[in-house]
C-alpha positions as CSV (number, residue, x, y, z in Angstrom):
1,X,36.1,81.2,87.4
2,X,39.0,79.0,85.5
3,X,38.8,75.2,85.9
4,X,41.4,73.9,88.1
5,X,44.5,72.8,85.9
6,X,45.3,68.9,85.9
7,X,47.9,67.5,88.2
8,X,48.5,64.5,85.4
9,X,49.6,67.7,82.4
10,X,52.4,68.3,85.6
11,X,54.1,65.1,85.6
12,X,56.0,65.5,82.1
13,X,56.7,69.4,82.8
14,X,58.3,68.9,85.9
15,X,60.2,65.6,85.4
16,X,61.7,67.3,82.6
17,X,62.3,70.3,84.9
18,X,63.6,68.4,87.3
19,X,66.3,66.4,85.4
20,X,67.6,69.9,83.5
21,X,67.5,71.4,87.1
22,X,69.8,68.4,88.1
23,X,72.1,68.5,84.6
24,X,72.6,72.2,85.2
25,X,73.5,71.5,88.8
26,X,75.9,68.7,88.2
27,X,77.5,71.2,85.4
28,X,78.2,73.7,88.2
29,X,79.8,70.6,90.1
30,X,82.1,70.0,87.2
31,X,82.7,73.9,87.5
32,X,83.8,73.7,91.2
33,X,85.3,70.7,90.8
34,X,87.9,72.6,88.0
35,X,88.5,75.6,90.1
36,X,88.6,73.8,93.4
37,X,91.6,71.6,92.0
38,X,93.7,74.8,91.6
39,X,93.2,76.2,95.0
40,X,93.5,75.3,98.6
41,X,92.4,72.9,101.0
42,X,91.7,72.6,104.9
43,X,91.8,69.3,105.0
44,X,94.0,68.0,107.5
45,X,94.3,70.9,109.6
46,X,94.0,71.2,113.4
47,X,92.4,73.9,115.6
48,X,93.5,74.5,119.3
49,X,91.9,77.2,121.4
50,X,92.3,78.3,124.7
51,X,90.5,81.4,126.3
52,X,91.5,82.6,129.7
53,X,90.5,85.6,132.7
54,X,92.2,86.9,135.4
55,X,90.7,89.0,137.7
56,X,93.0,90.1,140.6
57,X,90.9,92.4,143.6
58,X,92.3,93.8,146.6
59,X,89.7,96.2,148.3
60,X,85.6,96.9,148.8
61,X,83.6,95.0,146.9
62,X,79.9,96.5,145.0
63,X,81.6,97.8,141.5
64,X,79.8,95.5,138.8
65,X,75.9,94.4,138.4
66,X,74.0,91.6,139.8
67,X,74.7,89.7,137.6
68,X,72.7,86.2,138.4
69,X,73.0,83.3,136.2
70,X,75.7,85.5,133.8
71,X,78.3,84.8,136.4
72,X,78.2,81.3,136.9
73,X,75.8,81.4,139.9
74,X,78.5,83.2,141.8
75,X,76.6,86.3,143.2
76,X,74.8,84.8,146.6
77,X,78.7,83.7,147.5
78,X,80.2,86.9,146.6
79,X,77.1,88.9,149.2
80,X,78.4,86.8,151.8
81,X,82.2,87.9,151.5
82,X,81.9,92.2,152.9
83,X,84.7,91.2,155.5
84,X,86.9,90.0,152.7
85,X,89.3,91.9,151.6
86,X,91.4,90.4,148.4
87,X,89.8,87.9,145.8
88,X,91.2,86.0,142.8
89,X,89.1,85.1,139.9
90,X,90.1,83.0,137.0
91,X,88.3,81.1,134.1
92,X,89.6,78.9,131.6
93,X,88.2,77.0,128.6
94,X,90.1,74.4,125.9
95,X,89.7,72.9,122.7
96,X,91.7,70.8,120.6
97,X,89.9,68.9,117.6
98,X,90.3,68.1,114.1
99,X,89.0,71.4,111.9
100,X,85.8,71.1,110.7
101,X,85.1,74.8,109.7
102,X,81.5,74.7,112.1
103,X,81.3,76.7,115.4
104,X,81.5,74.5,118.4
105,X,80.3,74.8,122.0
106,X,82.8,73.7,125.1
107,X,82.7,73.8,128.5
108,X,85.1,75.8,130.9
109,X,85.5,76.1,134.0
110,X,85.6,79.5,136.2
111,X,87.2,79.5,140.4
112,X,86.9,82.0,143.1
113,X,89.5,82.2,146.0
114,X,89.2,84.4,149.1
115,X,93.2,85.7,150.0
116,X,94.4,86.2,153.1
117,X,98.2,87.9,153.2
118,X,100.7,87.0,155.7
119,X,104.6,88.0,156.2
120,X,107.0,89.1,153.4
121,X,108.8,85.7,152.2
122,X,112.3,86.2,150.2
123,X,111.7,82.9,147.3
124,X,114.3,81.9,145.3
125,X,114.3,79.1,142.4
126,X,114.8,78.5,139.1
127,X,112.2,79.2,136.1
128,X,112.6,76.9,132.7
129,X,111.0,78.0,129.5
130,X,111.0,75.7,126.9
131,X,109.3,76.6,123.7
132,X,109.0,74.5,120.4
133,X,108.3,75.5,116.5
134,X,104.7,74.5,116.9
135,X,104.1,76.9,119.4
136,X,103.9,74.5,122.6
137,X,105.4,76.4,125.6
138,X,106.3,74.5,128.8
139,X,107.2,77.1,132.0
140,X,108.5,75.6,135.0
141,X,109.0,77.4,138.1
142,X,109.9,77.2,141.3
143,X,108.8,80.1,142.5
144,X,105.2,80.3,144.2
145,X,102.1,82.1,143.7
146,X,101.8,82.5,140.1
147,X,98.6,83.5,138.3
148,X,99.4,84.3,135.0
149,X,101.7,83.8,131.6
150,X,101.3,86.6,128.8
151,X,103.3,86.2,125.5
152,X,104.4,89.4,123.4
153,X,105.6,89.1,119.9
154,X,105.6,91.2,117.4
155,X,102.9,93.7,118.7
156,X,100.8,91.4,120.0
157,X,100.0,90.0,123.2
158,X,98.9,87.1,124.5
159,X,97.2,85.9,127.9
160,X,98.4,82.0,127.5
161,X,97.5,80.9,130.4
162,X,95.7,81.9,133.7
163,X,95.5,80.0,137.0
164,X,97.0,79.7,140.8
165,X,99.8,77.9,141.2
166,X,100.7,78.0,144.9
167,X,103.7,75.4,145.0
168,X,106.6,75.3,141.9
169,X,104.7,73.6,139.5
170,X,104.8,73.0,135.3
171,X,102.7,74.7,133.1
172,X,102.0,73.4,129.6
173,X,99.8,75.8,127.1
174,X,99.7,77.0,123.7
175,X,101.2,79.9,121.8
176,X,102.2,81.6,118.5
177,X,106.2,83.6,118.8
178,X,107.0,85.2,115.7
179,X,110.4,83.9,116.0
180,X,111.4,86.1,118.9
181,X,109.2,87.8,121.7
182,X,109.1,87.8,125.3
183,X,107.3,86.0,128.2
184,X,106.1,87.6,131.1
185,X,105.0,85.5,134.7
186,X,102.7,87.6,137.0
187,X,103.1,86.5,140.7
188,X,100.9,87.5,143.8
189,X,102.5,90.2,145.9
190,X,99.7,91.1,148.5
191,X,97.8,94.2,147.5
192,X,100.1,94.1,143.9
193,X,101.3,92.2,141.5
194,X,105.2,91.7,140.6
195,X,105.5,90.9,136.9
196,X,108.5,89.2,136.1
197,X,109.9,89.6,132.0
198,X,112.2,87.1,130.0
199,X,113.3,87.0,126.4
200,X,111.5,84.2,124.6
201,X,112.5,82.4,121.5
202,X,112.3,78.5,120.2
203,X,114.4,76.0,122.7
204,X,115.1,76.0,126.0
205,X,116.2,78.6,128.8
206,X,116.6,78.4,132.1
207,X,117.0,81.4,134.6
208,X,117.4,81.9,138.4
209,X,115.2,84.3,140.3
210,X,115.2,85.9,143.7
211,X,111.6,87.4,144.6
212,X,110.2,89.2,147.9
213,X,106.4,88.2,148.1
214,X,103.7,88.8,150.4
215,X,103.2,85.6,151.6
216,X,99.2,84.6,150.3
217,X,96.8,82.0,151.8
218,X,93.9,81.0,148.9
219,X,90.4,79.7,149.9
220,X,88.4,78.7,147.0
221,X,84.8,79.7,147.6
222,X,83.2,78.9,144.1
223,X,83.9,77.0,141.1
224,X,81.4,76.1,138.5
225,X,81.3,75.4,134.8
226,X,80.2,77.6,131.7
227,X,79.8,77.6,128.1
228,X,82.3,78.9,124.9
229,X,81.4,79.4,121.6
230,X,84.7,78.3,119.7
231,X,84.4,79.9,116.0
232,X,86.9,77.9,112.6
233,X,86.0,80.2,110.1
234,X,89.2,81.1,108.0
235,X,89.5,85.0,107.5
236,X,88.8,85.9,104.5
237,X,91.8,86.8,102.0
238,X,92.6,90.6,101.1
239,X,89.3,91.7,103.2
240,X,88.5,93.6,106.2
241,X,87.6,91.5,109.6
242,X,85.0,92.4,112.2
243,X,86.2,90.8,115.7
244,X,84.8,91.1,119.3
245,X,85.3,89.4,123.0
246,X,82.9,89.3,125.6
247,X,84.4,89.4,129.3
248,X,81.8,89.1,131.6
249,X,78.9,91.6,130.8
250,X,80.7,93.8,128.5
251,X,82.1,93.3,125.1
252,X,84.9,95.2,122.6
253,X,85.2,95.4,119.1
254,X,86.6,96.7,116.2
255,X,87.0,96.1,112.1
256,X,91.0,95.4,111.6
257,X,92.1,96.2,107.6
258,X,94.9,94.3,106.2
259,X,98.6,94.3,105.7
260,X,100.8,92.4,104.0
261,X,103.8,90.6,106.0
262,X,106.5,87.5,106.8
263,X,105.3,85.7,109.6
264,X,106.9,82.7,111.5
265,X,105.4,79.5,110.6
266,X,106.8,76.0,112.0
267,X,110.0,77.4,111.1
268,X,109.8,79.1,108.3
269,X,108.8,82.9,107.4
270,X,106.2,82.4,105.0
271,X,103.9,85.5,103.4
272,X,101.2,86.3,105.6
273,X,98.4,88.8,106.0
274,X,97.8,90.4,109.4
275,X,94.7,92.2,110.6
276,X,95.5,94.3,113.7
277,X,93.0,96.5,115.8
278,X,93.8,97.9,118.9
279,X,91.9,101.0,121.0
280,X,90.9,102.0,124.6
281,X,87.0,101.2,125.6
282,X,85.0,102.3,128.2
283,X,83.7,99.0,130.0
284,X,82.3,98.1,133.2
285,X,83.5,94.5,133.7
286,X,81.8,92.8,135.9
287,X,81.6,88.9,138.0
288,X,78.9,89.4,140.4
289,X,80.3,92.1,142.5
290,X,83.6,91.5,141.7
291,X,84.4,94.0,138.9
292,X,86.8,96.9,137.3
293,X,84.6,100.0,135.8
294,X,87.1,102.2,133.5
295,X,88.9,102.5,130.0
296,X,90.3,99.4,129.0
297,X,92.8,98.5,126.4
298,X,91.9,95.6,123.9
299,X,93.9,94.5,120.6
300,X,93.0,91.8,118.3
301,X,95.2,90.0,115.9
302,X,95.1,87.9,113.3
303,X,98.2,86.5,111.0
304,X,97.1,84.0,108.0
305,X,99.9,82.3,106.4
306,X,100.5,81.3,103.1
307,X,102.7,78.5,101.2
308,X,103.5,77.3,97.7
309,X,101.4,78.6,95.6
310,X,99.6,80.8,98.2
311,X,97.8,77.7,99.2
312,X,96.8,78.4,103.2
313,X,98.7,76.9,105.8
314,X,96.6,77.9,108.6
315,X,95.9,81.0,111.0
316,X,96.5,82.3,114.3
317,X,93.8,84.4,116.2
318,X,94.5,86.5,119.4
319,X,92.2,88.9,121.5
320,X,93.5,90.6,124.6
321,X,91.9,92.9,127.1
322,X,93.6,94.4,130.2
323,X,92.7,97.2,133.0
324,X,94.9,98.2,136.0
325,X,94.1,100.7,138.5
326,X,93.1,101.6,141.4
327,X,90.7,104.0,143.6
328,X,91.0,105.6,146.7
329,X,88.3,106.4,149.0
330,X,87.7,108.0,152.0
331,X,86.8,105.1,153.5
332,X,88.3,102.6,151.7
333,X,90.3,101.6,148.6
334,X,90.6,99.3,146.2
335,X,93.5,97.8,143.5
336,X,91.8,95.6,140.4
337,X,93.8,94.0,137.7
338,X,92.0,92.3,135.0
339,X,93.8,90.7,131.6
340,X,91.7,88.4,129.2
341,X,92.1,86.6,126.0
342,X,91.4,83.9,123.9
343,X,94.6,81.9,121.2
344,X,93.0,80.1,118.4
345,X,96.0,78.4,116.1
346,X,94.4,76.2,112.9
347,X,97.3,74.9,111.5
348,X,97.9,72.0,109.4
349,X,101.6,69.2,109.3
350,X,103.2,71.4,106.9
351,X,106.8,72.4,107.3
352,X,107.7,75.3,104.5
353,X,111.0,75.4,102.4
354,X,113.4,78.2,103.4
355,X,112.7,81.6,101.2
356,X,115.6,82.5,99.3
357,X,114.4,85.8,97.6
358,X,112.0,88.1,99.3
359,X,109.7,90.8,97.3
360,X,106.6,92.8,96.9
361,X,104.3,93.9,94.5
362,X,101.1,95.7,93.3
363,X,98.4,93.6,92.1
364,X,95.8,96.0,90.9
365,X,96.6,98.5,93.8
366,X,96.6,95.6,96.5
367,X,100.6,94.7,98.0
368,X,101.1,90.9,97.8
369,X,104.3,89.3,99.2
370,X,106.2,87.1,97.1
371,X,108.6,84.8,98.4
372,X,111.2,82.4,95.9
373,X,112.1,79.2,98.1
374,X,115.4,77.7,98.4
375,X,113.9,74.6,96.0
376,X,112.6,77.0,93.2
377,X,109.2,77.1,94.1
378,X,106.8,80.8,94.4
379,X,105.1,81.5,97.6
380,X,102.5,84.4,98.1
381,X,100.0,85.8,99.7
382,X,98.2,86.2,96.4
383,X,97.4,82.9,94.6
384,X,100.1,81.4,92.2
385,X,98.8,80.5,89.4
386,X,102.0,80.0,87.3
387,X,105.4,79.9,88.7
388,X,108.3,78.6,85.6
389,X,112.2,79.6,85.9
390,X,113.3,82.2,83.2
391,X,117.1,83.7,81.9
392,X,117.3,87.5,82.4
393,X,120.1,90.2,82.5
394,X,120.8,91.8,85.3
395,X,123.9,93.8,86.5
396,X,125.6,93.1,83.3
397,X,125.4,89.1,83.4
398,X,123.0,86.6,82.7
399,X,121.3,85.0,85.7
400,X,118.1,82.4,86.3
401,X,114.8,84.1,87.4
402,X,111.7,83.3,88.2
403,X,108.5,84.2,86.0
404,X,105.2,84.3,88.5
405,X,101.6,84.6,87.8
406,X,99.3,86.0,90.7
407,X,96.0,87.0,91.0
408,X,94.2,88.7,93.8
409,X,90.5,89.1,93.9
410,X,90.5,87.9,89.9
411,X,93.1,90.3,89.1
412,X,95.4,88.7,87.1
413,X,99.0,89.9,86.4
414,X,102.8,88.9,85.5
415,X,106.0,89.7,87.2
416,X,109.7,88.2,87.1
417,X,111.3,87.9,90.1
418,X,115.5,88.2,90.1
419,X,117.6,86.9,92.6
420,X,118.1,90.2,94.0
421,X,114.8,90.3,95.0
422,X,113.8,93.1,91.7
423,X,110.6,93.1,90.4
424,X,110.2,93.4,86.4
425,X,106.2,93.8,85.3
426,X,105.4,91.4,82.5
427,X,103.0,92.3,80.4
428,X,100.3,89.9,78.2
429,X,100.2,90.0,74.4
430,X,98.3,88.8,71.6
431,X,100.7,87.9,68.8
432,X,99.4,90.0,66.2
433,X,99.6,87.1,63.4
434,X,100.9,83.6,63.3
435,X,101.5,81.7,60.4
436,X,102.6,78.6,59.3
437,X,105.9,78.1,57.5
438,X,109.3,76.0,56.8
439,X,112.6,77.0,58.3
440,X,116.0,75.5,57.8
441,X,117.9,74.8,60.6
442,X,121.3,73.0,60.7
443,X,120.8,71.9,57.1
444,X,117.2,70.3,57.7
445,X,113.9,71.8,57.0
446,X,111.2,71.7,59.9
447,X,107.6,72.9,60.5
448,X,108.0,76.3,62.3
449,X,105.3,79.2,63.1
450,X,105.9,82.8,62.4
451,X,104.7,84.7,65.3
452,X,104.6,88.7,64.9
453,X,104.2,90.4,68.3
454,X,104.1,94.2,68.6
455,X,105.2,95.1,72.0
456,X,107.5,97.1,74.0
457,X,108.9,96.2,77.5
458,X,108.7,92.4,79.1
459,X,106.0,90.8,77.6
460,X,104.5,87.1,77.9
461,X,102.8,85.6,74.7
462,X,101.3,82.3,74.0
463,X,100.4,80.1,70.6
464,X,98.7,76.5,70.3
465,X,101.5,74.1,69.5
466,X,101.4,73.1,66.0
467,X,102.9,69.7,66.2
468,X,103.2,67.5,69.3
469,X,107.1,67.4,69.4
470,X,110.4,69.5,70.5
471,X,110.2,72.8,70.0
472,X,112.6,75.3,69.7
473,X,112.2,79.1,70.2
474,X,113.9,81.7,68.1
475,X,113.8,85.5,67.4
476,X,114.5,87.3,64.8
477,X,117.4,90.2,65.5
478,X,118.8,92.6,62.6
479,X,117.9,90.2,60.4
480,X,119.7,87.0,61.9
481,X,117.5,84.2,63.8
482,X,118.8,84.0,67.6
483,X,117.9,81.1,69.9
484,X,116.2,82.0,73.4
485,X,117.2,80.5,76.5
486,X,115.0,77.2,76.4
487,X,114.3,78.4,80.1
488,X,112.0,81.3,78.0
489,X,109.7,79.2,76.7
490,X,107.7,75.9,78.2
491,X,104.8,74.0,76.9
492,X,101.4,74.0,79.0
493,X,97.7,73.0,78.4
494,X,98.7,72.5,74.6
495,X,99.9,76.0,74.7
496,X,103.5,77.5,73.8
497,X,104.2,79.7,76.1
498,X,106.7,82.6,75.5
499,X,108.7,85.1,78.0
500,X,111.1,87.9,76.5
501,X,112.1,91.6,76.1
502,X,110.6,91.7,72.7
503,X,111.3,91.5,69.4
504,X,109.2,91.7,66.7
505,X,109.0,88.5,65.1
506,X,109.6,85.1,66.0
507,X,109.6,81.4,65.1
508,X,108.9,78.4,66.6
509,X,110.7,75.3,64.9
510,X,109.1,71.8,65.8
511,X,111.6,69.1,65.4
512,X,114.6,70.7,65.3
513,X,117.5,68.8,66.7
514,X,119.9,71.9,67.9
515,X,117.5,73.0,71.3
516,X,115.3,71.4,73.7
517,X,112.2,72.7,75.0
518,X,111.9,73.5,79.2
519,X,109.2,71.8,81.0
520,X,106.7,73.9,83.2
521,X,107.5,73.9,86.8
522,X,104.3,74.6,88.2
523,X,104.3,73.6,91.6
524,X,102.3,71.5,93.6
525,X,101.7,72.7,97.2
526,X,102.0,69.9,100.1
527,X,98.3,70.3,100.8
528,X,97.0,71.1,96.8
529,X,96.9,68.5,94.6
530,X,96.3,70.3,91.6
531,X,98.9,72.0,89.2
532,X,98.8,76.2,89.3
533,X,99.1,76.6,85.3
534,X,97.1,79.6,84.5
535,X,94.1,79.3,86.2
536,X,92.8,82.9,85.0
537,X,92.5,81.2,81.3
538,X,91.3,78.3,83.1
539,X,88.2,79.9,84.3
540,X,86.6,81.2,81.1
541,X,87.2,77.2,79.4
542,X,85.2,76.3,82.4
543,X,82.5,78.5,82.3
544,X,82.4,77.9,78.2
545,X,81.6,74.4,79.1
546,X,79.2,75.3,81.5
547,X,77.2,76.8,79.0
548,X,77.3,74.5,75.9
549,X,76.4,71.6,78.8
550,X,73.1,73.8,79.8
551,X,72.5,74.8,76.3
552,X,72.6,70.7,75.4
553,X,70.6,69.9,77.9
554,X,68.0,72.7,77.5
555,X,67.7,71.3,73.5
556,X,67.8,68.1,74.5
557,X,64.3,68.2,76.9
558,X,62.6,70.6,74.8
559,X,63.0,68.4,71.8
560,X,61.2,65.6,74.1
561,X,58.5,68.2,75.4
C-alpha cells in the first residue's frame, strides 16, 4: 500500500494551476472581446408575444379525452352541458418585456361560453383598420359578434387575435405585414361562421359592411388561468430550425430549411432569411370534451432580418394551425372550427436606410442577399466585414461601385457590387514580391514599393504601408505608370489595400503631392459599435495572441515551479 500523498506538496501545484487556468481564461476573454466587437448585439431589443385559440362547436359533444387538469379544470363543467348545443372556446396569453434571451413563463387566460341562437339580424356599420410600421394593428368595428382577426402576408398567416366581442368594440394587437397582406374578421353566424376579407397595408382604411347574422346569446360557463412557456432564442443564421405548437393535447412539428429574401422591416426591405414549413397532421384536439379529431393544416414561419453590416435587427416568429369540418350522423351532427397560433416579434429602435441596389450571391454554395443603401452603406444577410466604394467600367463609362467583403459560416469571399445591381467575383492575391524603391513623380523623388502581382480577372491585394503618410497608387501599363482611381485603394489596420483588374506590376509612392489616398468606409451599424474591416484576418491575429499569451504564461509558472 502507497502512503497517502501530502495535502501541503498541493498548495504550490494548484495555486499555480489555478492562476494559469485563470490567465488562459482571461486570454479567451480578450479573444471574444475582439470578435464580439465586430459582430452583433441584442441589446436593446424588445420581444412581444401573443398566443391565441379559437374553438368554435355547434353539435354533440364526446370527441376529445378527459382531459382533467390539461384543460384548465374545465371537464366537470363541460359533463354538465349534453343539452347544449353550440360552445365557444377561446384562450389567450401576452407578453411584452425587454429581451433577455432566457425562456419565460406567463400566465393566460382561457373562457367557455354556452350559445344560444335566435332570429336572423341584418347589421350594418363601419370597420376601421389602422395599421402602423411597427406592426401595431387597431380594428374597430361596429359590427357584432366577432371572434377572431387572422393576418395573411406573404404566405403566412396569422391568428392576431381571438376573443368575443358582442357589441362594436376596438381591438388593439400585434402583427408583422410584409408591406402588403390582407386581414380577415370571422363573425358568429349560428351553426357557421361568415369570414369577412380586406386588403391590408400601413395607414388607415375604413369600409362599410352590411351582414345577415344569426343573432347569438353567450353565457360564459368557465374561465380559468394557465401557463406559457414564452421562448427569445434568436434562430440561428444559415441553419435549419426545428419548431412545434402544442394546442391542447396534441402537438405539430416540422424542421423548416432556409431561404434567402427582402422582408419589410419598420419600413424598410432589408435582407432576411425565412424558414417556412407547412404540412397536414393527423391530430385529435381536444378541451375536455370539446374537440375536433382530423387532418389539420399547420405552417410555421420565421423571417430574421438583417441591417448594415448584416448586424440583426430582430425576428418575427409565427405558428398557425386550423381545422374546419363537419360530421353528420344519424342522430346528430356536428360543425367544429378551430384556428391557433402564437406571434413573437423581437425587434429592436432601428429604422433602416432605403436600399438603392439589390443583388445576390454565392458564398461557398450558400445565396446571401446583398443590399447597397441609399447612404452608401452594405447590408446582408451574410456578415459584412468590409464594405469601401470603388471606380469600375461598365456599359462603356466609368461609374462608382461598391467593393464588399462577406463571410458565411467562416467563408470568406469578395464581390463588387455595380449600380445595376451586377455582381463581379474578386478574387485575393498575394503580391508575388514587393520591394522597396525611389520613383519620380512630378519632378520629386519619393519612397515607393514595387508590388508584382500575377493574376488574372478582379483581384484584391494588400501590403504593409511603408511610411505613415499619403499614398498614391499607380500601375504600370505598356510601359507607362497610370494612376488608379484613389477610390481603388484605402488604408486599413496599417495595411494598403488594393482593388483592380490587374496589371502586373505596380507602385505605391508615399508622399507624392499629385493624388490623395481614399479613407475606408467601413460602416458602423446603429446597434454595432465596432468597425467591419476584415474580420477574417482579424481572427487568426487574435488567436496568434491567444497563444503567445498561454505560451508566456505556461513559461512563466513553470520557471516558478
Amino acid at each position: 500500500m502507497t502512503a497517502p500523498m501530502k495535502a501541503v506538496k498541493f498548495k504550490p501545484l494548484f495555486r499555480r494551476l489555478s492562476v494559469f487556468i485563470i490567465f488562459g481564461l482571461l486570454a479567451s476573454v480578450i479573444t471574444l472581446s475582439l470578435v464580439s466587437s465586430a459582430s452583433s448585439s441584442s441589446s436593446g431589443m424588445s420581444v412581444t408575444y401573443e398566443r391565441f385559440d379559437s374553438l368554435y362547436h355547434v353539435g354533440s359533444l364526446g370527441i376529445a379525452h378527459d382531459m382533467g387538469q390539461d384543460t384548465h379544470d374545465m371537464h366537470g363543467v363541460l359533463s354538465n352541458l349534453s343539452n347544449s348545443s353550440a360552445f365557444y372556446y377561446f384562450s389567450n396569453a401576452t407578453y411584452n418585456s425587454t429581451y433577455s434571451g432566457e425562456s419565460v413563463k406567463i400566465e393566460g387566460s382561457t373562457f367557455l361560453y354556452a350559445l344560444t341562437f335566435g332570429k336572423v339580424t341584418s347589421y350594418s356599420g363601419n370597420i376601421s383598420i389602422r395599421l402602423n410600421q411597427n406592426g401595431l394593428l387597431n380594428v374597430d368595428s361596429q359590427i357584432p359578434q366577432l371572434i377572431r382577426v387572422i393576418v395573411s402576408t406573404s404566405g403566412m398567416s396569422e391568428l392576431v387575435w381571438a376573443g368575443l366581442l358582442m357589441n362594436g368594440s376596438s381591438i388593439t394587437t400585434l402583427s408583422y405585414v410584409n408591406e402588403t397582406g390582407t386581414l380577415t374578421l370571422v363573425f358568429i353566424n349560428g351553426t357557421s361562421l361568415v369570414n369577412v376579407t380586406f386588403p391590408l397595408k400601413e395607414g388607415v382604411a375604413q369600409y362599410h359592411e352590411n351582414l345577415d347574422l344569426v343573432q347569438a346569446t353567450p353565457k360564459l360557463i368557465a374561465q380559468s388561468t394557465h401557463e406559457v412557456e414564452v421562448q427569445q432564442n434568436f434562430p440561428r443564421r444559415y441553419a435549419p430550425e426545428d419548431d412545434e405548437l402544442t394546442v391542447g393535447n396534441s402537438s405539430v412539428n416540422s424542421s423548416t430549411n432556409y431561404n434567402t429574401t427582402l422582408a419589410y422591416f419598420n419600413g424598410s426591405l432589408v435582407p432576411a432569411l425565412v424558414w417556412k414549413g407547412e404540412g397536414l397532421a393527423l391530430t385529435d384536439i381536444g378541451f375536455g370534451k370539446l374537440g375536433v379529431v382530423g387532418r389539420s393544416y399547420f405552417q410555421f414561419s420565421t423571417i430574421e432580418f438583417f441591417g448594415v453590416n448584416g448586424t440583426v435587427l430582430g425576428y418575427v416568429h409565427d405558428s398557425f394551425l386550423s381545422k374546419e369540418g363537419s360530421r353528420q350522423g344519424i342522430i346528430s351532427s356536428s360543425y367544429s372550427s378551430l384556428v391557433a397560433g402564437e406571434l413573437k416579434v423581437v425587434t429592436g429602435k432601428v429604422t433602416p436606410p432605403k436600399p438603392e441596389v439589390e443583388t445576390e450571391v454565392k458564398v461557398n454554395g450558400e445565396p446571401a442577399v446583398i443590399i447597397i443603401t441609399n447612404n452608401g452603406l452594405a447590408e446582408s444577410t451574410a456578415s459584412v466585414n468590409l464594405s469601401h466604394p470603388v471606380f469600375v467600367v461598365e456599359h462603356g463609362h466609368g461609374e462608382g461601385a461598391h467593393l464588399v467583403e462577406v463571410s458565411i459560416n467562416g467563408t470568406y469571399q469578395f464581390f463588387v457590387v455595380t449600380p445595376s445591381g451586377n455582381v463581379i467575383n474578386v478574387t485575393p492575391v498575394k503580391p508575388a514580391n514587393v520591394t522597396e524603391t525611389v520613383l519620380n513623380v512630378s519632378g520629386g523623388k519619393y519612397p515607393a514599393q514595387r508590388i508584382v502581382v500575377q493574376a488574372n480577372g478582379s483581384i484584391i491585394f494588400n501590403v504593409s504601408v511603408l511610411k505613415n503618410q499619403t499614398v498614391t497608387v499607380y500601375k504600370e501599363v505598356n510601359g507607362n505608370l497610370v494612376a488608379l482611381n484613389s477610390s481603388n485603394y484605402f488604408v486599413v489596420n496599417g495595411k494598403l489595400v488594393v482593388y483592380d483588374d490587374p496589371s502586373n506590376v505596380y507602385y505605391a509612392v508615399y508622399g507624392a503631392p499629385s493624388t490623395t489616398t481614399s479613407t475606408t468606409s467601413t460602416s458602423t451599424s446603429p446597434s454595432s459599435t465596432g468597425t467591419s474591416a476584415g474580420l477574417g484576418s482579424l481572427l487568426p491575429v487574435v488567436a496568434i495572441v491567444v497563444v503567445i499569451l498561454v505560451i508566456a504564461g505556461a513559461v512563466f509558472f513553470m520557471k516558478r515551479k
